[in-house]
N, C-alpha and C positions, 0 to 999 in steps of 0.2 A: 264386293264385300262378302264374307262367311262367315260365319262361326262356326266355331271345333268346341265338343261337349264329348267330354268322358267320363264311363261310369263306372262302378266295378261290382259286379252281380255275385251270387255266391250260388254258380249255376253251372253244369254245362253251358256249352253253346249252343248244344242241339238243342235243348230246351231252351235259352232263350229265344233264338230264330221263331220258335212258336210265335212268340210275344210279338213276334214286328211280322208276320205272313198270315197269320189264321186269325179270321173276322171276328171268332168269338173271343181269341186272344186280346185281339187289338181292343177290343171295348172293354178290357177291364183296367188300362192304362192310360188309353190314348181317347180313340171313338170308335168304335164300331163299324166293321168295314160291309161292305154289301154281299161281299164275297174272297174269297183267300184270295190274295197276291198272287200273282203267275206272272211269269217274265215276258215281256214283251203285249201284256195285259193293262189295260184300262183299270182305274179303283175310282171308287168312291167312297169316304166316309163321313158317317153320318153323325149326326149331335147327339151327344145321351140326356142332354138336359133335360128338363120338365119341359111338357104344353110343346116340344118341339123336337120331341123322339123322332125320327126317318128324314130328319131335314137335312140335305145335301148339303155338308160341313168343308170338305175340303176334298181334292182331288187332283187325279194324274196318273202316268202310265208307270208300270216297272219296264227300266231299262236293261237290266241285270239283276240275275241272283245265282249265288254261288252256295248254296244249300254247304253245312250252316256258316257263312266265313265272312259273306258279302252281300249286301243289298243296293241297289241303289234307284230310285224312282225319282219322277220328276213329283213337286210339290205345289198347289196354289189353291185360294182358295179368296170367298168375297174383297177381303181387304188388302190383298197382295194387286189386287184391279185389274186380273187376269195373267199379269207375271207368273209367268213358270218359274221356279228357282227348282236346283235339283238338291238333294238329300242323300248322302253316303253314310252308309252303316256298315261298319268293321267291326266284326264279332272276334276276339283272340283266346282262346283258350289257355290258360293258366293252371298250375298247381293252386288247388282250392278254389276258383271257376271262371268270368267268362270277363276278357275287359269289352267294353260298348265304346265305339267310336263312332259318334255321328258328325261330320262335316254336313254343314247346312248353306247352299251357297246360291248365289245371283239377285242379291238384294239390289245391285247396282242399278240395275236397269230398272230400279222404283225412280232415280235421280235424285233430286233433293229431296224426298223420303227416306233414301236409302239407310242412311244411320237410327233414323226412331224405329223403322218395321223392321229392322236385326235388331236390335236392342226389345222390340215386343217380346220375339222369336226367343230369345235367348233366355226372356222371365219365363216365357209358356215352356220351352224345354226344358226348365231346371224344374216348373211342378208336372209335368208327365213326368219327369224320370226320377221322381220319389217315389210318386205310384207304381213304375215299372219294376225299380228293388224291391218294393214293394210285394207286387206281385209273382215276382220271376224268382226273386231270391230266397 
């Protein structure tokens, strides 16, 4: 099971790519990373909530990065119950700025879960990627 999220920034791409690789980027959309993305690199990101600033939020390695075109990292986090699912980010450059393709995938192997924790995923990506036009565009 995946789901496909597309967005359309009013950005380069190089300038978007910020938004999804650099720790300080990533916390003004998403969470807060420990440290920039690097390919073949370990992440961890952290809650920007109250009373629970530095708390280990979600994590996984980068598989690939195509500086600025392509990302793709593995994703999990408390309630995924240790399931990896992996995340593909397609940046397209356009006249006037950048399209965002995230495929979000391997909910399957939750089992009879599988459909409510894609259906969570799918409300949490629609409000990060207000913030991300938000911030990017």
């Amino acid at each position: 099971m995946k789901l496909v999220k597309t967005i359309y920034i009013k950005a380069p791409r190089e300038h978007v790519w910020k938004f999804l690789t650099k720790a300080d980027q990533l916390a003004l959309w998403f969470h807060r990373g420990r440290r920039d993305l690097a390919e073949g690199g370990d992440y961890i990101l952290e809650t920007n909530s109250f009373g629970r600033e530095g708390e280990k939020l979600a994590w996984g390695r980068v598989l690939e990065m195509k500086e600025p075109e392509k990302l793709v990292h593995t994703f999990t986090h408390n309630y995924l119950k240790g399931v990896e699912t992996t995340c593909a980010w397609l940046l397209e450059q356009v006249e006037g700025g950048t399209i965002v393709t995230l495929t979000h995938e391997g909910f399957e192997k939750l089992a009879e879960d599988a459909f409510a924790i894609t259906a969570e995923h799918d409300k949490g990506w629609d409000q990060h990627f207000v913030r991300l036009r938000q911030v990017a565009g």
